[in-house]
N, C-alpha and C positions, 0 to 999 in steps of 0.2 A: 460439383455439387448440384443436385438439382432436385432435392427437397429438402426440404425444411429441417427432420429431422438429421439429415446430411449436416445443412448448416448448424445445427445446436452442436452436433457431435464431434463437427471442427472446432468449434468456438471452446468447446471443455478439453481438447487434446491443446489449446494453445494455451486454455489455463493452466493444468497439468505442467505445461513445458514454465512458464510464467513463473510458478509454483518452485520450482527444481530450480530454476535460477535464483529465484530470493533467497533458498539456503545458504550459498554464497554472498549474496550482497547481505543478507543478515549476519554471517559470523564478519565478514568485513567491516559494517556498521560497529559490532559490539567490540570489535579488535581495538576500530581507530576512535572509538568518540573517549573522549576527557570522563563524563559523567559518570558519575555509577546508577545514579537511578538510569540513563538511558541505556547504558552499556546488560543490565538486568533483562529492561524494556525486549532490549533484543535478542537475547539469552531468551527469553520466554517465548517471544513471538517465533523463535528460530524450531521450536520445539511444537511449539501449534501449527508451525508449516508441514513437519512431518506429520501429523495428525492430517492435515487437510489433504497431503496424497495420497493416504490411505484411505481417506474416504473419497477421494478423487476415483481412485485403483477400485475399489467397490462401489462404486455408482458406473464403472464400464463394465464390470463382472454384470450387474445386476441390469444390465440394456444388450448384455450380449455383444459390446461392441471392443473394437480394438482399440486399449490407450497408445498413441504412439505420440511424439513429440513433436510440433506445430510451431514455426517460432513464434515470436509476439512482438510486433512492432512499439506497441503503447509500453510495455517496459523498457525496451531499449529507450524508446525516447526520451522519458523521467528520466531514467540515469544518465542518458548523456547529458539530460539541462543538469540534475547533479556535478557530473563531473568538470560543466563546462565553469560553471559558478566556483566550484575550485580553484583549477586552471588562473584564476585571476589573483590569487594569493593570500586568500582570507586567512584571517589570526583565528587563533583555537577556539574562543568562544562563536565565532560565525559560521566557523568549521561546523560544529558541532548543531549550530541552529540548521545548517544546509542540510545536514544528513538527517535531522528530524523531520523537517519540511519536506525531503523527498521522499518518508518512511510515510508521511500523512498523504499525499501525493500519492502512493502506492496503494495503501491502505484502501483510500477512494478508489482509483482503479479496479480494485481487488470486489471492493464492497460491490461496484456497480455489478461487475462481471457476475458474482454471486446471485445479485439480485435478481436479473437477466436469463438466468440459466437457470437458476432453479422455478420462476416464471412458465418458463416454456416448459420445463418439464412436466411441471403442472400441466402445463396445457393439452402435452402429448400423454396422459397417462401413466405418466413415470412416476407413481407416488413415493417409492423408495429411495428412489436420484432425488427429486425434489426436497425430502424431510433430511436426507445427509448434505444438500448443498444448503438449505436453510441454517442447519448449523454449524456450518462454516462461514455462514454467513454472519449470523448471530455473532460468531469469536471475531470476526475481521470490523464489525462495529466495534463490539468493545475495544479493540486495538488499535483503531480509530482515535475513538475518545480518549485513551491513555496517552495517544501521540500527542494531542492537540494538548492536555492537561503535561507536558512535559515544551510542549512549547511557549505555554503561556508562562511556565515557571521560569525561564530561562531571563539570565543575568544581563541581557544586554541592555545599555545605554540608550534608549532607543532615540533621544534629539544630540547624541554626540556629532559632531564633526556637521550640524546643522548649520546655514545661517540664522544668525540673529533673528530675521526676518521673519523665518519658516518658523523657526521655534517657538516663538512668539505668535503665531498666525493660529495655531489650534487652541489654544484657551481663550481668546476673541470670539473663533466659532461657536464653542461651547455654549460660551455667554450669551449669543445673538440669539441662539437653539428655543 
């Protein structure tokens, strides 16, 4: 690579690949979580992902350039801190908090990447790249905030298995506040 619009047009062939992989970690997601609102959550979002490679697929029709698959290190690594936080033997409610918390984890990723790229396309004259990654952008907010509003819902205990101590130690803060 050795210009710019080189590097933008790598950086969309790794979202593209990014993209094709969350189809899989989305039907995964929606397989193994306990919830029905979360298991919906990803039911939906699994269906705006094909939506976002089709406007992926038409924003390289519309630059003349070749989609080809890039890998993406920043997903790999979210899922394996997913998978690593597994590995240690959480019960189903945690479970299911992990796999929301890596879905918002993504979500950001996603968002940044969007924001980023359609940025520069702006910047290169790409009006039409631009206004199809803006509204991919726009969906990957909103699904965003549906994560976070499905984590805040979430049933966990949160001073279980605390000491005494600690448990006690945040309603003194409060108060001091």
């Amino acid at each position: 690579m050795q210009t710019a619009h080189e590097f933008w047009i790598h950086q969309l062939q790794r979202l593209q690949s990014t993209e094709k992989q969350l189809l899989a970690v989305l039907s995964d997601a929606e397989r193994d979580t306990q919830r029905g609102d979360a298991k919906h959550a990803f039911a939906r979002h699994r269906k705006q992902t094909e939506g976002h490679l089709q406007r992926l697929e038409a924003v390289f029709h519309a630059i003349g350039a070749e989609s080809r698959e890039t890998a993406c290190p920043g997903l790999e690594g979210l899922m394996a801190e997913k998978h690593s936080a597994e590995a240690e033997g959480l019960s189903p409610e945690l479970r299911d908090f992990n796999t929301l918390l890596a879905a918002l984890q993504i979500e950001r990723y996603e968002t940044s990447a969007y924001e980023t790229l359609s940025f520069l396309a702006q910047q290169m004259g790409h009006r039409d790249a631009a206004r199809l990654l803006r509204e991919t952008l726009r969906e990957e907010q909103e699904t965003a905030k549906l994560v976070l509003e499905l984590l805040k819902a979430s049933k966990l205990h949160w001073t279980e298995g605390m000491a005494e101590d600690a448990s006690s130690e945040a309603p003194r803060r409060r108060r001091a506040a």
